[in-house]
PATIMI-916626 format. One record per residue (C-alpha): residue in three letters; x negated, y, z negated. Coordinates in steps of 0.2 Angstrom, whole numbers, padded with zeros to 4 digits. Layout:
<pts>
[ALA [X Y Z]],
...
</pts>
This chain:
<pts>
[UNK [0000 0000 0000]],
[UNK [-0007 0017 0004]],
[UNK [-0001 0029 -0009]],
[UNK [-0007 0050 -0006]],
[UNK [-0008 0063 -0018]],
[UNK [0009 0071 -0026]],
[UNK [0007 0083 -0011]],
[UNK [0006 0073 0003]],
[UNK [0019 0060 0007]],
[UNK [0019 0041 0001]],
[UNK [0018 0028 0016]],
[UNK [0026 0012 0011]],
[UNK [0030 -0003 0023]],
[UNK [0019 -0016 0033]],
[UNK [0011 -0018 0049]],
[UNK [0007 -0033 0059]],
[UNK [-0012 -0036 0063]],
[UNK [-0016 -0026 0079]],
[UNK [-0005 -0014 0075]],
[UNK [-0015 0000 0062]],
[UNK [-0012 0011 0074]],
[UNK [0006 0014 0075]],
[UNK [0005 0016 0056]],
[UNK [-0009 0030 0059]],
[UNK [0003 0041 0070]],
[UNK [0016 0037 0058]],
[UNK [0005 0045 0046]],
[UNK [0001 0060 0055]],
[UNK [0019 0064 0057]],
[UNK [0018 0068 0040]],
[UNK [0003 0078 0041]],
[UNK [0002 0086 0057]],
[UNK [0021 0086 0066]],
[UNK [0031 0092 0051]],
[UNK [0038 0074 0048]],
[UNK [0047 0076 0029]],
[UNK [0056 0058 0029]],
[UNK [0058 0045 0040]],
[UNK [0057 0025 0046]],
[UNK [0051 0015 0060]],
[UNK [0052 -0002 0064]],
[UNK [0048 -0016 0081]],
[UNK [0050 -0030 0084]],
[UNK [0040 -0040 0097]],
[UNK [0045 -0057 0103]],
[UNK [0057 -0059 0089]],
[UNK [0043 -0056 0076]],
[UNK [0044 -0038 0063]],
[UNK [0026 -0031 0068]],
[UNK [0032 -0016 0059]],
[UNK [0042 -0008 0045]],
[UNK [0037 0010 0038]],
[UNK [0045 0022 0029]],
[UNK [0041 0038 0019]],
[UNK [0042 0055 0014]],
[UNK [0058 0062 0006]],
[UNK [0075 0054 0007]],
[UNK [0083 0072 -0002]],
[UNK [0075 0087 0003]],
[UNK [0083 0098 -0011]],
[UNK [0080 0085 -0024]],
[UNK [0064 0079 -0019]],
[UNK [0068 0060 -0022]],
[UNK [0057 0049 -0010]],
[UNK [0064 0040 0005]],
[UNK [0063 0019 0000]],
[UNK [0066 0002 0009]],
[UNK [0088 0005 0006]],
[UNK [0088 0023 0012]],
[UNK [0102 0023 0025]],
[UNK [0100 0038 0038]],
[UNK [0111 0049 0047]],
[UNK [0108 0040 0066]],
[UNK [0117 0053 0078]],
[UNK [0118 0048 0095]],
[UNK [0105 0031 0089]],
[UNK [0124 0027 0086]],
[UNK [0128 0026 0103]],
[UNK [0116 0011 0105]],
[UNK [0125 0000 0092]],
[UNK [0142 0004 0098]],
[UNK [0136 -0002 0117]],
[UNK [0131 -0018 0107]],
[UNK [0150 -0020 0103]],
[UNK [0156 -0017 0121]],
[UNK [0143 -0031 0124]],
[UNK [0149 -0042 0110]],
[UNK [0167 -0040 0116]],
[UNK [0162 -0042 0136]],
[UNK [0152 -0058 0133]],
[UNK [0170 -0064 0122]],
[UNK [0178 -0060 0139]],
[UNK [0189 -0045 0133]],
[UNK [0188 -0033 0144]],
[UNK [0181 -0033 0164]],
[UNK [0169 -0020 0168]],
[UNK [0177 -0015 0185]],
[UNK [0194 -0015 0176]],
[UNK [0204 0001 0175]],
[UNK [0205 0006 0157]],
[UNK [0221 0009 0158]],
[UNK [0225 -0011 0162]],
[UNK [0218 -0013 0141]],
[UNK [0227 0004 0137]],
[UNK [0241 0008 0146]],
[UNK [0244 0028 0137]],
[UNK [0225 0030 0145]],
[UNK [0232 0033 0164]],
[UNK [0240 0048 0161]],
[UNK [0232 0065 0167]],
[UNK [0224 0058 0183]],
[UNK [0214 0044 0173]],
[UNK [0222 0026 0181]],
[UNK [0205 0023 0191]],
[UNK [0195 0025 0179]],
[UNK [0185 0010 0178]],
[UNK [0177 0003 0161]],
[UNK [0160 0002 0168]],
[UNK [0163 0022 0174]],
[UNK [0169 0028 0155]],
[UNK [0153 0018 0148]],
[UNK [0141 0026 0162]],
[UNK [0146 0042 0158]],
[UNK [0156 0045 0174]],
[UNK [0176 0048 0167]],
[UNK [0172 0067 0165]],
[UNK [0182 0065 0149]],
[UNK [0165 0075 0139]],
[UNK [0179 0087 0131]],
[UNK [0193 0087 0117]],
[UNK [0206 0100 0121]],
[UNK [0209 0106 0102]],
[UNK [0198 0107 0086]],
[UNK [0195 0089 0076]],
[UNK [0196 0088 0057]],
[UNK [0190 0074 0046]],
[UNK [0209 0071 0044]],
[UNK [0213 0067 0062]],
[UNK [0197 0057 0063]],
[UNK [0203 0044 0052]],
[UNK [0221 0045 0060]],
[UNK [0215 0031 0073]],
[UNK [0233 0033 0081]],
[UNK [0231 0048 0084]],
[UNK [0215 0050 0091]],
[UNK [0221 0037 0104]],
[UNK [0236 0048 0108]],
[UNK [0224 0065 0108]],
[UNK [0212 0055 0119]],
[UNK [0224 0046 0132]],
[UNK [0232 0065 0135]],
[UNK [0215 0072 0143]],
[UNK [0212 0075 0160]],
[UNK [0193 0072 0167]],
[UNK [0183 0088 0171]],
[UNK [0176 0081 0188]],
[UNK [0181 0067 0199]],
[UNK [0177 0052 0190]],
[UNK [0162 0042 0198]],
[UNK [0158 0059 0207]],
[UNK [0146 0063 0193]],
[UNK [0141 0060 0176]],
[UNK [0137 0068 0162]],
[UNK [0134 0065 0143]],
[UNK [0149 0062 0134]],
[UNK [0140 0069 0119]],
[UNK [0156 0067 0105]],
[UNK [0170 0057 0116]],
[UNK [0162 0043 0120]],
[UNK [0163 0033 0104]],
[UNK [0183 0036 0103]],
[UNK [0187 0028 0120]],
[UNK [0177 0015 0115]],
[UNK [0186 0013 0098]],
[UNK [0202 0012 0108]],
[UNK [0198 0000 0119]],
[UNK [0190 -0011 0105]],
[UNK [0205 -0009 0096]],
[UNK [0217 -0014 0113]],
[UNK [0206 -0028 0118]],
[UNK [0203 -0035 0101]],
[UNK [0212 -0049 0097]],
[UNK [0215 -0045 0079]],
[UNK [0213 -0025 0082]],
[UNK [0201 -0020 0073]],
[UNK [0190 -0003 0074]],
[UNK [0176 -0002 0082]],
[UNK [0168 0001 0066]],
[UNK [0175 -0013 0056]],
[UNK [0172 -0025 0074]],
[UNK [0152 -0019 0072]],
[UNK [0153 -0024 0054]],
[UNK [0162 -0042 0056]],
[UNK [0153 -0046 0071]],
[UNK [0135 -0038 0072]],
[UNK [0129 -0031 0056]],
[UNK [0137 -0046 0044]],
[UNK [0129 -0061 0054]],
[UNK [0111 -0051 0058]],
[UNK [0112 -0046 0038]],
[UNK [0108 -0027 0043]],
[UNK [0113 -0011 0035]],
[UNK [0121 0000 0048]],
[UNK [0140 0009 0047]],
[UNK [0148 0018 0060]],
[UNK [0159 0024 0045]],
[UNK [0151 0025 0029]],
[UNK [0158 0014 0016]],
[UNK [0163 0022 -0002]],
[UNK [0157 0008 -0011]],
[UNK [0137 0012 -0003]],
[UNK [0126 0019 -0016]],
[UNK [0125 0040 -0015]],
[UNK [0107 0037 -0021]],
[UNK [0104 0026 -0006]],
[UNK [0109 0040 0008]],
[UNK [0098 0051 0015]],
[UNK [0101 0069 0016]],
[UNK [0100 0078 0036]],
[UNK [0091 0094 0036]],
[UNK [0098 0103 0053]],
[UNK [0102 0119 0062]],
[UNK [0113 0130 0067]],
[UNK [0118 0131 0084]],
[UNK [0112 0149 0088]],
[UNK [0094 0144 0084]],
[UNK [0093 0135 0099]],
[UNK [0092 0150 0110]],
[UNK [0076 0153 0101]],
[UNK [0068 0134 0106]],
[UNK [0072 0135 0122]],
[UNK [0053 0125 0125]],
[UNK [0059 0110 0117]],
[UNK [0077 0110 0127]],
[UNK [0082 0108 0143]],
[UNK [0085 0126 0145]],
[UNK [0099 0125 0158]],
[UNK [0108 0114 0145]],
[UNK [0107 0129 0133]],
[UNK [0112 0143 0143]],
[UNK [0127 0136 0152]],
[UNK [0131 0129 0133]],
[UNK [0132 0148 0126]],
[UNK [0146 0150 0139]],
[UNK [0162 0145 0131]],
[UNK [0169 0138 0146]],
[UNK [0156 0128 0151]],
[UNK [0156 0109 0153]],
[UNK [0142 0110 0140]],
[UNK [0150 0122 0129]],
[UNK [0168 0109 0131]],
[UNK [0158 0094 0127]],
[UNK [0151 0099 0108]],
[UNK [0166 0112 0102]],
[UNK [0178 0101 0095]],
[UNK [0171 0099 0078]],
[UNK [0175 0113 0067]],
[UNK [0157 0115 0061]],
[UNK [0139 0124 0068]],
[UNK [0125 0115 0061]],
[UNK [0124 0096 0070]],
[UNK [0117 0091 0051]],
[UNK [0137 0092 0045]],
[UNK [0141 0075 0051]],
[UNK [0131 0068 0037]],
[UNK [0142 0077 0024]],
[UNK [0153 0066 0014]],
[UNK [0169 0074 0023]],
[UNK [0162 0067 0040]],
[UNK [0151 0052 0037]],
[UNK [0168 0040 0031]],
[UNK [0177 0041 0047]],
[UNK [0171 0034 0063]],
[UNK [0163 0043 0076]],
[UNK [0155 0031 0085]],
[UNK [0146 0043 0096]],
[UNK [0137 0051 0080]],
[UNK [0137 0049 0064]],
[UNK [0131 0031 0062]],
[UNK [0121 0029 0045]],
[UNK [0110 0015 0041]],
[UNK [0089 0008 0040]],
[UNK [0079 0010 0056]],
[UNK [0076 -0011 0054]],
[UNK [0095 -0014 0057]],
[UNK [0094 -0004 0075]],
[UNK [0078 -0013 0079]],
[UNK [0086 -0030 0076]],
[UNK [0100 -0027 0084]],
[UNK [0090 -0021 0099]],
[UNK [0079 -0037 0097]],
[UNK [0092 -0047 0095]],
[UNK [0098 -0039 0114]],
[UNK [0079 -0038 0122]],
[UNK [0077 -0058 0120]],
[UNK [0095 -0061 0129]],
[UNK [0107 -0060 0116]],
[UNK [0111 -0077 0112]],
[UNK [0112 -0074 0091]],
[UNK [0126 -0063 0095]],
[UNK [0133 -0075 0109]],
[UNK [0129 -0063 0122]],
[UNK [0135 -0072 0139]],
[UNK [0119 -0074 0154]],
[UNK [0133 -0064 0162]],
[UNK [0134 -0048 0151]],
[UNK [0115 -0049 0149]],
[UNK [0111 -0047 0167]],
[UNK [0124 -0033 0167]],
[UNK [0113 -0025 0152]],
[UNK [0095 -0024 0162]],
[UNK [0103 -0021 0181]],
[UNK [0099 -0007 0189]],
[UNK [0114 0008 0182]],
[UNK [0129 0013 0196]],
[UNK [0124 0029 0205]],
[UNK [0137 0042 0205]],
[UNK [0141 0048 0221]],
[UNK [0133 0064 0219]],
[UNK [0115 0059 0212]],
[UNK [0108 0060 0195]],
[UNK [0109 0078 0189]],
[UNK [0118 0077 0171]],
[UNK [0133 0089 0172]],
[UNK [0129 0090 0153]],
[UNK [0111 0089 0151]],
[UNK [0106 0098 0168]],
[UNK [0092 0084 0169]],
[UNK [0092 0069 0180]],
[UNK [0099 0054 0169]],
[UNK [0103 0036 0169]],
[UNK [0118 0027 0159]],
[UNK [0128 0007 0159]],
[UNK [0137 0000 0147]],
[UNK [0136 0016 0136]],
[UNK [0117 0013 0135]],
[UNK [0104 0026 0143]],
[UNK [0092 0020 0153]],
[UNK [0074 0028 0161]],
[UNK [0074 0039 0171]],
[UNK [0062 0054 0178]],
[UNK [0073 0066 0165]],
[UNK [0067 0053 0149]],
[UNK [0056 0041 0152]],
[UNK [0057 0024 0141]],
[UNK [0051 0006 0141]],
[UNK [0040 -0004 0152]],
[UNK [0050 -0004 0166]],
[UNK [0069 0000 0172]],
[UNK [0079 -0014 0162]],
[UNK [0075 -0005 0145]],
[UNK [0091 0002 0137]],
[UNK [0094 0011 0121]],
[UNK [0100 0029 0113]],
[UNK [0092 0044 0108]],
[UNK [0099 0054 0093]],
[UNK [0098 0072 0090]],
[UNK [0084 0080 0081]],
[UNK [0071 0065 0083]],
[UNK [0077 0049 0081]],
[UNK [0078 0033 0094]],
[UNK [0079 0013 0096]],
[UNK [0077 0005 0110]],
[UNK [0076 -0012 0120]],
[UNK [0063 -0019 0131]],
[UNK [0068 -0035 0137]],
[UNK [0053 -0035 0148]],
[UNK [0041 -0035 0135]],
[UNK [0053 -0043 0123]],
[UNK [0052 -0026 0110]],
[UNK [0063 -0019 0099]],
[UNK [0059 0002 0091]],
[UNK [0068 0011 0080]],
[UNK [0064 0028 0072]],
[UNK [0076 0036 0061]],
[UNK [0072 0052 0055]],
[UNK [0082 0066 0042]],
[UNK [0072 0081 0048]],
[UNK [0079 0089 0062]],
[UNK [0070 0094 0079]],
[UNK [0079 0102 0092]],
[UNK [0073 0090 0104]],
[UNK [0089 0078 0111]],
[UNK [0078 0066 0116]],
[UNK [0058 0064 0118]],
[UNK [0054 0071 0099]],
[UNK [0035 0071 0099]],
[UNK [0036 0061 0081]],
[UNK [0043 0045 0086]],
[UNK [0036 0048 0105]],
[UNK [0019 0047 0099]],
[UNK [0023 0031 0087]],
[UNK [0031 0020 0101]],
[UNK [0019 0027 0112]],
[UNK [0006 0020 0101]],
[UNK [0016 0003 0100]],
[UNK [0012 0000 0117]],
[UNK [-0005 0004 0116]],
[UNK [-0005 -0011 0102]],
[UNK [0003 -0023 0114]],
[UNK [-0009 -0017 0128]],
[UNK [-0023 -0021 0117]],
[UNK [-0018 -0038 0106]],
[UNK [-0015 -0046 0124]],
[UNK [-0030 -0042 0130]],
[UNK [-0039 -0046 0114]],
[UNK [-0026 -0057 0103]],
[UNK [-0026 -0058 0083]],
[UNK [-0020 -0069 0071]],
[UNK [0000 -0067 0067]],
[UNK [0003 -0061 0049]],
[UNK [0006 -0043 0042]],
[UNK [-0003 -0032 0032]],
[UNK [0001 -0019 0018]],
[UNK [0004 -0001 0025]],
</pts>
């Protein structure tokens, strides 16, 4: 165990031989990139090579961040809610190329009856906005979020375009869980049941009242206005149409009645599902699930099928890559993103996973059989690409790149 002084963060965890250097960059988050409190964990070829965390779970209290802290995940919550839709697709409960509206009848209204499922999960409905404000109230009103859902008409063409459903994502695919469920559960409660419960993880896409206060980490954020001011770390057409009220941008993020991103980790937010964003649970849990998916599946019965829907290549929409959300060039399937020249991930174009704002990521890589996971309660304004878990899971390859050329002994050592 490597311990610092009182004023330099304690780094607790393991790392697999061969891999010293990920827990170096780790380190240096702390020390040189403003880290305050975070976790990372990988998986390769099934096996935990590493599992680090450190710094501060509270920043008011000062109280350190420990092997149960649960984190606030943000859009890293988009990753395990794609997991359901591949749970449920490999059970033969829905058909990509359906229309939603075959699952969800209420859905077709408002020019919506084409809407495939595979163009809702790929970002391609044009359904990025809410047309009135959301409290935590309605949020737990699963009703009637279907019905304030089913009644909004897409912004563009659907399949002429995508763009980042950054918020509404997560509610069609609680609704669609729910239709296509047999015993209609939430999408929430079907990620408990069916993912979390058999892989023994901690992860909630609504957080429990029974879990431990003590064992939640609080989210330092931002208010919205301070991203004018970093524009460098943001793609700065993404900004400038968002500070227009009637921009697609500016549609897609106002329907929470709050201005700092941090908010969804408050106890009104985090016990309702919104399983676009406000996921909470240990940077292990979204690397196992992610291992679980990069090595085929099969401990969560993932079908061959769903599988090779997972790494083939994303449907184009029919008017190229730019994000109508993002302003970047992006790729999405199944509610997962996937590389592209805009963010770059993986060793090739089958890996999938989910940024989250402010820093955090998990990720698969089928190709090298590789899970990462970084979950972090000290907000950047980067939405994808922070520099702190960049510069670990860069380092991670690095560490595969080397133990294949010159291969160690398996085992882990103390952090």
């Amino acid at each position: 165990m490597l311990t610092q002084s009182d004023n330099r963060p304690t780094i607790l965890g393991s790392v697999a031989p061969g891999f010293e250097q990920v827990r170096t960059e780790f380190e240096d988050n702390f020390l040189r990139r403003g880290e305050r409190g975070a976790a990372c964990t990988v998986f390769h070829r099934g096996q935990k090579v590493v599992d680090l965390w450190g710094g501060r779970r509270c920043h008011h209290s000062g109280a350190r961040w420990t092997e149960q802290t649960l984190s606030l995940a943000f859009s890293v919550t988009k990753g395990m809610a794609a997991a359901v839709m591949a749970v449920a697709h490999s059970r033969g409960l829905f058909d990509l190329d359906a229309a939603v509206a075959d699952y969800w009848p209420e859905f077709a209204v408002g020019q919506k009856h084409n809407i495939t499922v595979r163009q809702l999960l790929a970002h391609q409905a044009g359904l990025v906005a809410i047309d009135r404000k959301l409290n935590p109230q309605i949020l737990a009103d699963h009703d009637q979020m279907a019905a304030i859902t089913a009644s909004q008409k897409p912004l563009w063409q659907p399949g002429m375009k995508h763009g980042y459903h950054t918020l509404t994502l997560g509610w069609y695919q609680n609704e669609l869980i729910r239709r296509v469920d047999p015993a209609g559960r939430t999408l929430g409660e079907f990620f408990h049941d069916e993912i979390a419960t058999p892989l023994g993880i901690e992860f909630y896409i609504g957080l429990p009242d029974w879990v431990d206060s003590e064992h939640i980490s609080s989210t330092q954020g931002f208010r919205k206005l301070a991203l004018l001011a970093n524009l460098n770390q943001l793609p700065w057409k993404m900004v400038l149409a968002g500070a227009w009220p009637g921009s697609v941008v500016s549609k897609s993020i106002k329907c929470l009645k709050f201005d700092n991103p941090a908010s969804l980790g408050t106890p009104e937010y985090r016990n309702v599902e919104i399983p676009s964003a406000n996921g909470f649970g240990q940077a292990r849990a979204v690397a196992k699930v992610y291992d679980v998916l990069a090595r085929g599946g099969q401990r969560l019965g993932i079908t061959p099928a769903t599988m090779r829907e997972l790494v083939a290549p994303p449907l184009q929409p029919a008017r190229g890559l730019r994000d109508a959300v993002l302003k970047i060039d992006t790729n999405y399937s199944f509610g997962f993103s996937r590389p592209s020249s805009g963010f770059c991930f993986g060793a090739d174009d089958q890996a999938f996973g989910c940024p989250g704002a402010g820093g955090s990521f998990g990720m698969a890589d089928p190709a090298e059989q590789l899970s990462f996971a970084y979950l972090t309660n000290t907000m950047s304004f980067r939405i994808f690409d922070d520099p702190r878990e960049r510069s670990v899971r860069q380092a991670v390859y690095q560490c595969i790149g080397s133990i294949e050329q010159h291969p160690v002994e398996s085992g882990t050592r103390a952090a």
